[in-house]
C-alpha positions as MATLAB code, in Angstrom:
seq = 'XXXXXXXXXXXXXXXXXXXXXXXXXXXXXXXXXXXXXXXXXXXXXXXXXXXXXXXXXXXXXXXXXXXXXXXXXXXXXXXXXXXXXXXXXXXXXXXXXXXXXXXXXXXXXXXXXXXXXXXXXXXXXXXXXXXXXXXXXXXXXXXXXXXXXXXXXXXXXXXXXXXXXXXXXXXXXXXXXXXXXXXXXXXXXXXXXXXXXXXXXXXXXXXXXXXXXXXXXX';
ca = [
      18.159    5.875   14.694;
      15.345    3.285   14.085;
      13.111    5.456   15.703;
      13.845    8.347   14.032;
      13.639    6.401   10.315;
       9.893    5.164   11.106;
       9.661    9.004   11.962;
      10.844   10.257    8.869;
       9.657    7.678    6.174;
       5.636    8.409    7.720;
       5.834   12.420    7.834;
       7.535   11.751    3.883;
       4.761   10.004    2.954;
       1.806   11.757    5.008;
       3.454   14.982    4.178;
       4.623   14.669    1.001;
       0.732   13.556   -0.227;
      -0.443   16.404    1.185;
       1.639   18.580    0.404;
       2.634   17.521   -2.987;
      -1.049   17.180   -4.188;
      -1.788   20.611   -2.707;
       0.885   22.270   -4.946;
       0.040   20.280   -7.966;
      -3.689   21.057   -7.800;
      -2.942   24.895   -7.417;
      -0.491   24.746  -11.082;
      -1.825   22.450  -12.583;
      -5.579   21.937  -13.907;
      -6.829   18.611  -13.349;
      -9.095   18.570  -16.603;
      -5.748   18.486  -18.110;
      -5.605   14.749  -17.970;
      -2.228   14.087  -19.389;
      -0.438   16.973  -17.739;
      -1.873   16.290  -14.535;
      -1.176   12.937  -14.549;
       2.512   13.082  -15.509;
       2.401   15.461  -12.179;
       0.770   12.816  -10.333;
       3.383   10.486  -10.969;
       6.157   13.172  -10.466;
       4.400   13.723   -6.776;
       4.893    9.633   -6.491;
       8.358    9.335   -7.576;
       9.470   12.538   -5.008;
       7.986   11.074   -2.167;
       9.907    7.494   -3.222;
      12.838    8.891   -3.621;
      13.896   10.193   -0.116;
      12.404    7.127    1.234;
      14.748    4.972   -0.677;
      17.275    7.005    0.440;
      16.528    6.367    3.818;
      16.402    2.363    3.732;
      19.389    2.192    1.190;
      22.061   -0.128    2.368;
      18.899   -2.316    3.317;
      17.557   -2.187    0.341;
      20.536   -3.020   -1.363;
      21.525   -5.863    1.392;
      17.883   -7.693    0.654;
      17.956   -7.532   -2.985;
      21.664   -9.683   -3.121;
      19.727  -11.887   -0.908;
      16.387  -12.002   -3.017;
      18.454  -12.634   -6.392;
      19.337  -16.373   -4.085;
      16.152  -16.663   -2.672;
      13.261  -15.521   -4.057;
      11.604  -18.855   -5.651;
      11.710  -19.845   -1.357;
      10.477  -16.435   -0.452;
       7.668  -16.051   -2.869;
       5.804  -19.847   -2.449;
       5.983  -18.272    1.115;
       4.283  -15.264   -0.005;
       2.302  -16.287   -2.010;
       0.482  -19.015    0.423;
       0.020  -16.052    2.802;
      -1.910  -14.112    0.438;
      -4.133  -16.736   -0.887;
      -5.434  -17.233    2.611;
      -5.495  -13.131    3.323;
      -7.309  -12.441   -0.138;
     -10.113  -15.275    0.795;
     -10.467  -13.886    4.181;
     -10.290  -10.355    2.951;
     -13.008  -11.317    0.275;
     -15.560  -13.243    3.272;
     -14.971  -10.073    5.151;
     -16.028   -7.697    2.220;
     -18.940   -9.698    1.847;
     -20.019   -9.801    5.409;
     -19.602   -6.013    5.925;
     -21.495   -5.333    2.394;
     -24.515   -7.636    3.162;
     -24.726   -8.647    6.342;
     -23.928   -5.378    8.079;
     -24.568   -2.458    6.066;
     -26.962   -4.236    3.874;
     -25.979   -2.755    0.530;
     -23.059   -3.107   -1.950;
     -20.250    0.448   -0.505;
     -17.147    1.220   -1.415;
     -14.667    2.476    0.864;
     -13.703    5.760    0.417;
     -10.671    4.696   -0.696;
     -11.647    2.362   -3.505;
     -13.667    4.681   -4.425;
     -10.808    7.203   -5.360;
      -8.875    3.900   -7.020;
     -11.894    3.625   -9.118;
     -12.534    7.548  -10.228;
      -8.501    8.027  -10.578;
      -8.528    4.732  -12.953;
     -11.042    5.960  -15.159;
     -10.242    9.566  -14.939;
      -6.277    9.890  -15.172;
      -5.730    5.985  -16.375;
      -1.965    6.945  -17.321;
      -1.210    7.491  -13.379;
      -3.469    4.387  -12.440;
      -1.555    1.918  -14.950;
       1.653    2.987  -13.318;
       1.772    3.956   -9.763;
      -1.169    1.770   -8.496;
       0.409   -1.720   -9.605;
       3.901   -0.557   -9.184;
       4.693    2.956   -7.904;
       2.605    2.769   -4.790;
       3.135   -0.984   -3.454;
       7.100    0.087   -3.177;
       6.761    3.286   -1.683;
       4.044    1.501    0.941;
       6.051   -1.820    1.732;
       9.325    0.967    2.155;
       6.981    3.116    4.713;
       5.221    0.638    6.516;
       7.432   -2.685    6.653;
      11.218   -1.867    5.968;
      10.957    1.527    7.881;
       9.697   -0.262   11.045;
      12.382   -2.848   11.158;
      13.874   -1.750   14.033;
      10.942   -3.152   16.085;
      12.495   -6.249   17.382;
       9.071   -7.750   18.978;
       7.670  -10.197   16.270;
       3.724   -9.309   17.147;
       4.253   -5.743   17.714;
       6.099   -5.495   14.587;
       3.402   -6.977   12.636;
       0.223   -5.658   14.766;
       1.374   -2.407   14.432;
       2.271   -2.202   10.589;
      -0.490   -4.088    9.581;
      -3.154   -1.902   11.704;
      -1.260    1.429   10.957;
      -1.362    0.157    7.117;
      -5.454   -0.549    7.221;
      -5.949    2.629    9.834;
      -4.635    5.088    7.238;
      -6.612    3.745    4.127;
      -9.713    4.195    6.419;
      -9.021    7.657    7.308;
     -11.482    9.086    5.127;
     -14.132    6.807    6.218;
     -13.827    7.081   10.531;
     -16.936    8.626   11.479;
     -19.048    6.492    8.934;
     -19.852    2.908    9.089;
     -17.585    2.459    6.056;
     -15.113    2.504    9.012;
     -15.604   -1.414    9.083;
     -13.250   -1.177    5.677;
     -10.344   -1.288    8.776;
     -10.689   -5.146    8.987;
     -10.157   -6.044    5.348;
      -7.602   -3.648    5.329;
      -5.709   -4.741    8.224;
      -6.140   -8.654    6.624;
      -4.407   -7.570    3.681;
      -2.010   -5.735    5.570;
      -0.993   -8.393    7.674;
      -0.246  -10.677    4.742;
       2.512   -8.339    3.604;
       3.696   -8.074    7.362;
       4.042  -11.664    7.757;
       5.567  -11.787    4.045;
       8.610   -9.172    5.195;
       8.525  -10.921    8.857;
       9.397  -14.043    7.840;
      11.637  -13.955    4.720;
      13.544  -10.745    6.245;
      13.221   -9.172    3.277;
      11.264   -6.048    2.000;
      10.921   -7.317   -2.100;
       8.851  -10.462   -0.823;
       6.136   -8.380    0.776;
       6.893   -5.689   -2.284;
       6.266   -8.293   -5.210;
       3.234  -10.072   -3.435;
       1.670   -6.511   -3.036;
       2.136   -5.187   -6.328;
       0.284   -8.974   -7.306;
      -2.344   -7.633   -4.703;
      -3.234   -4.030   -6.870;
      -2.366   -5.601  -10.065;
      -5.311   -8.065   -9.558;
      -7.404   -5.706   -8.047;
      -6.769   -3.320  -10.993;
      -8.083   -5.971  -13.239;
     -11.178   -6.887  -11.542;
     -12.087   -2.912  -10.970;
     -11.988   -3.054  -15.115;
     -13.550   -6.478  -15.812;
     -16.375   -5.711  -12.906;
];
């Protein structure tokens, strides 16, 4: 049964991108930016949907138990990403200047960027909100069955930074993997340790919230 829900929550979410954005690019018009971004954030909320369905009664199980503890779970949370953002930041750096010599985006941010500026309406709302709780669903909570504390987290974490770095694997962009997995491994460690899905799930809607604002202020 575990197995099966890590099967099902990743071909939802693969899938339903693919899928999903296929249909709504052959319908719709993207230079229709308010029509196309309400269909954006329909395409979100379908793929959520029958993922919440499938980690339900945990879902509902962790939130009694984050109403009791979430000032303990957060400070937790919280002190993990501080250390993940700085090491995510020195490993930004080092890629951008010491390796490839130039200021790149991964393909990735890239897309956060032109999406933000393009179809702001469907950046505001899935990037600080939409997409952290479908993501921490997919790639924490479905995986809980794995019983092996570094397996559990290795695997997440690196499936996590592998699949934002999928558009970038035959470039040296590819490097992008490291700060990924960093980031990733803070929200592993988050669920790992408090047991419970809306620890990683606040600290990673913190995560694209700031990340929203310094992609405007910068």
């Amino acid at each position: 049964m575990r197995i099966n829900k890590i099967f099902y929550a990743l071909s939802i979410y693969l899938i339903g991108n693919i899928l999903l954005r296929m249909f709504l690019n052959i319908f719709i018009d993207n230079e229709n930016i308010l029509i196309y971004s309400i269909g954006l954030l329909i395409c979100q909320i379908l793929i959520l949907i029958p993922i919440y369905l499938i980690n339900k009664d945990d879902i509902t199980s962790m939130f009694k138990d984050f109403k009791i503890n979430y000032q303990k779970y957060l400070k937790l949370a919280f002190v993990f990403w501080i250390f993940g953002f700085l090491i995510m930041l020195s490993l930004n750096y080092l890629i951008n200047y010491l390796i490839l010599d130039e200021a790149m985006l991964s393909t990735n941010e890239e897309a956060v960027r032109d999406f933000l500026f393009k179809y702001p309406l469907y950046s505001i709302i899935a990037i600080p909100l939409l997409v952290p709780i479908i993501e921490e669903l997919v790639f924490r909570l479905s995986f809980n069955g794995i019983k092996n504390k570094y397996l559990f987290i290795l695997l997440t974490s690196s499936l996590f930074a592998f699949l934002h770095i999928l558009a970038d694997l035959n470039s040296p962009l590819a490097l992008y993997f490291f700060p990924y997995l960093t980031i990733g491994l803070v929200f592993s460690l988050s669920y790992y340790k408090t047991k419970n899905i809306f620890s990683g799930i606040i600290i990673h809607i913190w995560h694209n919230t700031l990340t929203l604002i310094l992609i405007f202020l910068f």
